[in-house]
LOPALUM-940189 format. One record per residue (C-alpha): y, x, z. Coordinates in steps of 0.02 Angstrom, whole numbers, plus 50000, padded with zeros to 5 digits. Example, Ala and Ser with C-alpha at 12.3 -4.5 7.8 and 13.67 -1.06 7.14 Angstrom:
# residues 2
497755061550390
499475068450357
END
This chain:
# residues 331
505544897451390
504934896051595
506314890751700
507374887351559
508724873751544
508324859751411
509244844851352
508414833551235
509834817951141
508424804151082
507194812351224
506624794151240
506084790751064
504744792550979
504914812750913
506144815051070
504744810151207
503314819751110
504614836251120
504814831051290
502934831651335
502924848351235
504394856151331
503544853551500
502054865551456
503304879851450
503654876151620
505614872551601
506794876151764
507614860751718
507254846151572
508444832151537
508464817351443
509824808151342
509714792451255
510504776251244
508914767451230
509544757551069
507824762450999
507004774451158
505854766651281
505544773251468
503804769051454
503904783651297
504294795851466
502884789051572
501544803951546
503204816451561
503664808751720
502074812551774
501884829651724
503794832551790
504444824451907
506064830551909
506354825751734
508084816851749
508424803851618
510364798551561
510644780751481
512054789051386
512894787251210
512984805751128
514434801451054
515584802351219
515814819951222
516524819351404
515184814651487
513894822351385
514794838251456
514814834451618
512844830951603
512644849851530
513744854551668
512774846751810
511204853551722
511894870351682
511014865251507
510824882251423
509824872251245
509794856951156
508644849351056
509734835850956
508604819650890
509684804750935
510054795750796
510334776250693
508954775550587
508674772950374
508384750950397
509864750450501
510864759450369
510354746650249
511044732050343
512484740250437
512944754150325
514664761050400
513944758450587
512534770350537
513434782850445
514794783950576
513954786050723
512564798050685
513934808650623
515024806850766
513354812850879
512994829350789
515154832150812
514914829050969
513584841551014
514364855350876
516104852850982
515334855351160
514214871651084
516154877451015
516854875751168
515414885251272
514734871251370
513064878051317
512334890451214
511014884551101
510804869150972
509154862350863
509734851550777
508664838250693
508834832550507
507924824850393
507094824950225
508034808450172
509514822450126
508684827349977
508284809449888
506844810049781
506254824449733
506684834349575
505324847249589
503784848849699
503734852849804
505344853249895
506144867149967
507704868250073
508764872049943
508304856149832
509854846349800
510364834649915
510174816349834
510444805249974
509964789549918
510454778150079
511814778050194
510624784850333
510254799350223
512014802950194
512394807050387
510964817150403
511684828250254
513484825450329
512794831450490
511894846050427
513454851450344
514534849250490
513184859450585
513174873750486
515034874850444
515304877550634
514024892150629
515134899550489
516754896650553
516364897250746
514924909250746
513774894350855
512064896050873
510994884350773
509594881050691
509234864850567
507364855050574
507174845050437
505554834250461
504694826250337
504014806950371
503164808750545
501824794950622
500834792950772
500954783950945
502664778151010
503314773750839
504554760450862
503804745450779
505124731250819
506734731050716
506944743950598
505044749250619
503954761750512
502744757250375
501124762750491
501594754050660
502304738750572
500754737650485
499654738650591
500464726050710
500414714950530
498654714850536
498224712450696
499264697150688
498054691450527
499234693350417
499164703550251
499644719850251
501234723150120
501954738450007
503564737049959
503664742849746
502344747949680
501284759849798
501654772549717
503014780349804
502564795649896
502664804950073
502414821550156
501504815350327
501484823850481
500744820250636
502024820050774
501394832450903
501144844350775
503194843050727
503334845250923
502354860350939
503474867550793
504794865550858
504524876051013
503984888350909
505654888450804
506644887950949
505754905151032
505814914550862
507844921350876
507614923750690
507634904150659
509824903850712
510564899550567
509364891250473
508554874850402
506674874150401
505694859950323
504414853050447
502874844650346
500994846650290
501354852250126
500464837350058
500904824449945
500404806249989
500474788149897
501004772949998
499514765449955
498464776750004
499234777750189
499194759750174
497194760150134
496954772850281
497654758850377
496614743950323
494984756650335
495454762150502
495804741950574
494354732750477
495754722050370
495004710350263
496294704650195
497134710550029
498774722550007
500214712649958
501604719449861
503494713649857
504964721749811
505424739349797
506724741549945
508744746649897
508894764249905
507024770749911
506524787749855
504954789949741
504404807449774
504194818149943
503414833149965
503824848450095
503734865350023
503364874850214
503384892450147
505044896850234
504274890050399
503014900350383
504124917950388
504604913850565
502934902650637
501214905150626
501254885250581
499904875250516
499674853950545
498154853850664
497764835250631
497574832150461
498104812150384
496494801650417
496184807550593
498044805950635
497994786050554
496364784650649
497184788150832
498894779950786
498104763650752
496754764950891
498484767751003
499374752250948
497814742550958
497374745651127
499314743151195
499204725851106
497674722051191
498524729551358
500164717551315
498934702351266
499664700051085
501114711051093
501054729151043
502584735351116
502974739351296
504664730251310
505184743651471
506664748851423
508304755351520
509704745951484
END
């Protein structure tokens, strides 16, 4: 991968900027950043600017295809790792919006591969696609259940992704990560359950579960889906296929949601409301395929990953004096 070409869509995010940070240690000729920074933060790029200076960062929508090529073209982008994406609340408030667009990105980026503007695509999915699950644990051929609007582009967008490999003979290769966490979640509008936590109770307010608790997640650290990654991308084995991304282990809501209150001294009790539309009960990654083309095991296992995540958010809201976000952003 040294002196290699890399594009990154949703480099400014919170999986795209720990890719990012991972990309630089291969010593890349050239690293570029896309995002529209609907969701991405420059301050996520801070330690990359840093470490690589001549990273070059694109307020851009994915979706225009002309000037996405003329970025590769500028570049001479030879690989990009696609992450830019709506997320799952958005989809539940602004369901065609969602659907629409993060379709029309992966298009976008399966057009400009079938017309040569650059050679390589990882594309990212998620495990949304399969709904909840109908054996444990799941492996990439489990059905695709989609159970929100959000979910239903990613499986759209996988599709579309491999039906271009079939009928154009594109290079490609499909991640499909489980639920990752760690620092640089987004944890304003359409946040995650541990960074909107979190910020919950350091506000002093009670931490909630939506349903019952029960529901459950296959976890993974975030650096540890970044280091993946590269490793996927240097195996030429990987083109063509979809590869879970998890830790193989099942985990309830409620337990995360204990780690949490252990890990911030929270007095105060769990509250539960209602389930929310569209949630799935059951996640877990079967990682076996992974495994035939990495040498891939999580290095940081659930309560040392909670541990640093909230000790992250808790210093930036001391840093921001009562607000845990860093409101840089590009506009």
């Amino acid at each position: 991968m040294k002196d290699e070409n890399f594009l990154v869509t949703g480099g400014a995010g919170f999986i795209g900027s720990h890719l990012v940070d991972r990309l630089i240690r291969e010593k890349p000729r050239n690293l570029v950043v896309v995002d529209n920074f609907f969701l991405g933060k420059t301050a996520n790029l801070k330690e990359a600017k840093k470490a690589f200076p001549e990273l070059k960062v694109y307020n851009q929508d994915v979706c225009n295809q002309k000037e996405m090529k003329k970025i590769i073209e500028d570049n001479r982008i030879r690989v990009i790792f696609d992450l830019a994406v709506l997320p799952l609340p958005m989809s539940l408030v602004q369901p065609r919006l969602t659907f629409e667009k993060n379709v029309e990105m992966t298009l976008s980026m399966c057009e400009l591969l079938r017309e040569d503007a650059y050679e390589k695509l990882i594309h990212f999915s998620s495990s949304e696609v399969y709904g909840s699950a109908l054996y444990d644990p799941m492996d990439e051929k489990h059905h695709l259940g989609s159970t929100t609007p959000y979910a239903a582009s990613k499986a759209a967008s996988d599709l579309l992704v491999q039906s271009y490999g079939s009928t154009y003979g594109t290079y490609a290769t499909i991640v499909r990560p489980f639920n990752n966490y760690g620092p640089r979640q987004n944890d304003e509008s359409y946040a995650g359950i541990i960074p909107i936590t979190i910020k919950r109770i350091a506000a002093g307010e009670n931490p909630i579960i939506f349903g019952t608790g029960e529901q459950t997640r296959d976890y993974t650290y975030v650096t540890d889906t970044a280091e993946v990654t590269v490793n996927i991308y240097k195996n030429p084995k990987t083109r063509g296929k979809i590869l879970n991304v998890g830790s193989g282990k099942e985990t309830s809501i409620l337990e995360l949601v204990k780690l949490i209150v252990k890990h911030t001294d929270c007095k105060k009790p769990i509250r539960f409301e209602n389930k929310r539309p569209g949630d799935v009960m059951r996640h877990v990654a079967d990682i076996s395929e992974l495994k035939k083309y990495c040498d891939y095991s999580p290095k940081v296992e659930l309560n040392e990953g909670v541990k640093r995540t909230v000790e992250w958010y808790l210093k930036k809201l001391k840093t921001n004096g009562g607000g845990v976000t860093d409101h840089e952003e590009s506009k």
